[in-house]
C-alpha positions, -999 to +999 in steps of 0.1 A: -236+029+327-247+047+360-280+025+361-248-005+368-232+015+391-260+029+414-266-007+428-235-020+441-237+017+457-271+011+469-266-023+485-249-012+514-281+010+521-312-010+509-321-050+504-338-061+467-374-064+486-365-027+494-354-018+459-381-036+441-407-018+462-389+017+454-393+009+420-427+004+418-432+039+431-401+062+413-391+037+384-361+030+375-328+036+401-317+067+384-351+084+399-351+069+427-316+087+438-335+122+427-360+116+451-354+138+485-352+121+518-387+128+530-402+110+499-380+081+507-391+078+541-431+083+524-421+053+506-410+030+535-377+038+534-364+041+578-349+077+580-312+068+582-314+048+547-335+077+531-306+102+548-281+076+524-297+072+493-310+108+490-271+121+493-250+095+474-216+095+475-204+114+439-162+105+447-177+065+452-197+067+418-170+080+398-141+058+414-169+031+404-169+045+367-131+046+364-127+010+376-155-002+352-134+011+321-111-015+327-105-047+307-127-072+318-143-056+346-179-061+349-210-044+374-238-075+370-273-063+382-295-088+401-325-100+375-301-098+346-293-122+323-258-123+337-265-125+368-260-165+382-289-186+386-279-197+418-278-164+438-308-157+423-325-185+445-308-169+479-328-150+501-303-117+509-290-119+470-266-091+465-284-063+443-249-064+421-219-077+419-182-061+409-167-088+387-133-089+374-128-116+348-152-143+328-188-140+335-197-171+318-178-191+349-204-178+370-231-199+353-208-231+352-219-258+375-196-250+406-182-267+438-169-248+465-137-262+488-130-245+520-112-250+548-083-246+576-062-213+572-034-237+585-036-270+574-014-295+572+009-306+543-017-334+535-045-309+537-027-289+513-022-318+491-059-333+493-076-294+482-051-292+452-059-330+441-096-328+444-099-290+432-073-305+398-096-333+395-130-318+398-118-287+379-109-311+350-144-327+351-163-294+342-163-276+379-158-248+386-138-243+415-152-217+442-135-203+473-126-170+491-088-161+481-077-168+522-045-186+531-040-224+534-071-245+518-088-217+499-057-210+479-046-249+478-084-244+459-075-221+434-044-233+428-053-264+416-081-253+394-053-230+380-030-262+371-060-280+354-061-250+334-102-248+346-120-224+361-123-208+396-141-182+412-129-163+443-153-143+463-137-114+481-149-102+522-134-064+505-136-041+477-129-058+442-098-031+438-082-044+467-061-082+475-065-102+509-039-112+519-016-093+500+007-126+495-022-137+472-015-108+455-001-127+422-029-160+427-059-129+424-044-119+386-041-155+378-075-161+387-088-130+373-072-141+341-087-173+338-118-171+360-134-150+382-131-124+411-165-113+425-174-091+453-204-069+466-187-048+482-179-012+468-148-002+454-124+007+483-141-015+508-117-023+535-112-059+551-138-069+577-143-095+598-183-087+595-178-096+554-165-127+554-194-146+572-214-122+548-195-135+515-193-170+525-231-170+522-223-166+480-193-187+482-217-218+494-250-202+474-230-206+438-218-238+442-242-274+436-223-285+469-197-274+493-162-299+501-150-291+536-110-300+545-097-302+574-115-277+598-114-273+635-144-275+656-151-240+658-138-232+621-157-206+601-154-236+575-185-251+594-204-219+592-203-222+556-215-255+554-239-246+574-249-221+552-248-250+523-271-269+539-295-248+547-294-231+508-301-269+499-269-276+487-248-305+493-224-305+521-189-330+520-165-336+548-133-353+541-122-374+571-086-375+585-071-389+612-087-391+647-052-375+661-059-346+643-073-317+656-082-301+620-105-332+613-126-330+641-150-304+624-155-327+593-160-357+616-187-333+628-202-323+599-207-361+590-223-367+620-247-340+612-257-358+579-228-343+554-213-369+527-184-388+537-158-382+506-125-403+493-125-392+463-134-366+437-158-394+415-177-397+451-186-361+445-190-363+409-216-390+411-235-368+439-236-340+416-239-350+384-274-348+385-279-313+396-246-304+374-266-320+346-295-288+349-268-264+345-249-276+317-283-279+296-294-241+307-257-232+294-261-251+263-295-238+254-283-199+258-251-202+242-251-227+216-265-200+191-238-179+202-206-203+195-201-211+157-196-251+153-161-251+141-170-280+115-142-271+090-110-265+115-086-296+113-080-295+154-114-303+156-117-325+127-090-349+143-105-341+181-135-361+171-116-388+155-099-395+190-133-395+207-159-421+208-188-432+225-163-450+255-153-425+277-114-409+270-094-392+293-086-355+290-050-372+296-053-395+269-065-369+248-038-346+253-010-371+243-026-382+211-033-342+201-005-328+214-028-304+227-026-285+256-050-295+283-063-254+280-069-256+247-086-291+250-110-279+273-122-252+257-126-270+220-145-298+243-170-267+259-179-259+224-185-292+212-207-299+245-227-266+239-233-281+200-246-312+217-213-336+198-201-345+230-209-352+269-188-347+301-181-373+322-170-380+358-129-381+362-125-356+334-138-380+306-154-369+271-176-394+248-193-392+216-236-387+218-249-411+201 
């Protein structure tokens, strides 16, 4: 269990090129925190990062070991299994992550939506609509917990009953802004909250360029509403695009001072959206590499419910036309929750596919 905890502890001291050399010469991270500060520095180490990692802090490690015993609270380890695919392909990767909630959402295919920390009302309105949509078409929905689009974001993921991630610019034991206090349990409960930071970490305006960097590096692309021109929205998509991710601006109205940073972004070369299918059919592709590395590592995990009358008469509604997750839920009498997740486990037994605009069909 320490081995887990050493790392989000060491992050704040050493980078994974760092780490990875340190191993080669002391093993595993346990012996490398034995080793005094002068063999540290032999190793490569500069002298105020030997001074750290020779003297750990003992109150941080056992705060971390406290925290971990909680339900569904997770320490993920860069080059595990659990750790996503897509931060794995970041230069600056975290060396762990404090996760409370799913760990499977982090391996979905993911879209981030960002934006104004005052938008309007139809700013508000377009991040739940798209977020309820795309969340309903497989995505998880990615953003950072702030006020105004962000939590537009993770509210509407929330109403699709889907999945969303928030990464946090603090410790994972703490809630900015504390009126999202009730929106980070939700989310906890039904997706994911995820930061590098260590347990206690205070809010700081150096973090949250820092954690936007994984907010844009999880997600196959990144939908910007409503931003100003010098929005920390466009710093982010900035980020996007140079991670090789896809960037989308939503326009707005020329009057508007909060659209003036997407007009600019589509100027730069980002996709002009109007809908969520715009973005479904520019990801489905790169969605489609996901979903099949999902399928292949948890198929043999999931029993195929082949007996269970829900799912008998599930597959009688479907065919090989695409249905609605609507349509579905007023012939079941399902909820739209429990829909969703009898339709993952079909998808990972290869019975069914996801569509664009939250449709299922048959495979042939």
């Amino acid at each position: 269990m320490k081995h887990d905890v050493w790392l989000p502890l060491l992050h704040a001291y050493v980078s994974v090129s760092e780490l990875v050399a340190l191993k080669d010469r002391f093993g595993e991270v346990e012996a490398i925190v034995r080793q005094s500060e002068q063999r540290l520095r032999d190793a490569g180490l500069p002298e105020n990062k030997a001074r750290a990692v020779s003297m750990p802090d003992q109150k941080a490690i056992e705060a971390a070991l406290l925290w971990l015993e909680g339900d569904n609270h997770h320490v993920i380890v860069y080059g595990s299994d659990d750790y996503p695919e897509m931060l794995m392909q970041l230069g600056g990767a975290p060396l762990a992550l404090f996760v409370n909630g799913d760990i499977a959402a982090l391996h979905l295919p993911s879209l981030a939506i960002i934006g104004s920390r005052n938008p309007t009302r139809g700013g508000i309105r377009n991040a739940v609509e798209f977020s309820r949509h795309l969340s309903r078409s497989g995505y998880a929905i990615v953003s950072g917990l702030a006020q105004g689009i962000d939590t537009a974001a993770h509210r509407g993921a929330l109403d699709a009953k889907g999945r969303t991630i928030a990464f946090l610019g603090h410790g994972i034991d703490r809630v900015y802004p504390a009126q999202n206090y009730d929106l980070a349990h939700e989310i906890a409960a039904s997706g994911a909250l995820v930061s590098e930071y260590p347990l206690g970490a205070h809010p700081d305006k150096r973090h949250f360029p820092e954690r936007n960097r994984l907010i844009s590096g999880l997600s196959l692309g990144t939908l910007v509403i409503e931003a100003a021109r010098r929005s920390g929205s466009l710093i982010t998509a900035r980020l996007a695009a140079e991670q090789g991710r896809e960037v989308f601006a939503l326009p707005g109205s020329i009057h508007n001072p909060l659209a003036r940073g997407c007009h600019e972004l589509i100027r730069q070369g980002a996709k002009l959206v109007e809908t969520a299918a715009d973005i479904g059919a520019e990801l489905a592709p790169l969605a489609g590499h996901l979903q099949q590395n999902l399928m292949e590592s948890k198929a043999n995990e999931t029993p195929l419910p082949v007996g269970d009358d829900d799912y008998s008469e599930l597959r009688r509604m479907l065919s090989h036309d695409p249905t609605s997750i609507d349509e579905l839920k007023k012939q079941s009498g399902l909820t739209i929750g429990e829909l969703s997740s009898m339709l993952l486990i079909l998808e990972l037994h290869g019975e069914v596919e996801s569509l664009s605009g939250g449709r299922y069909a048959l495979i042939a």
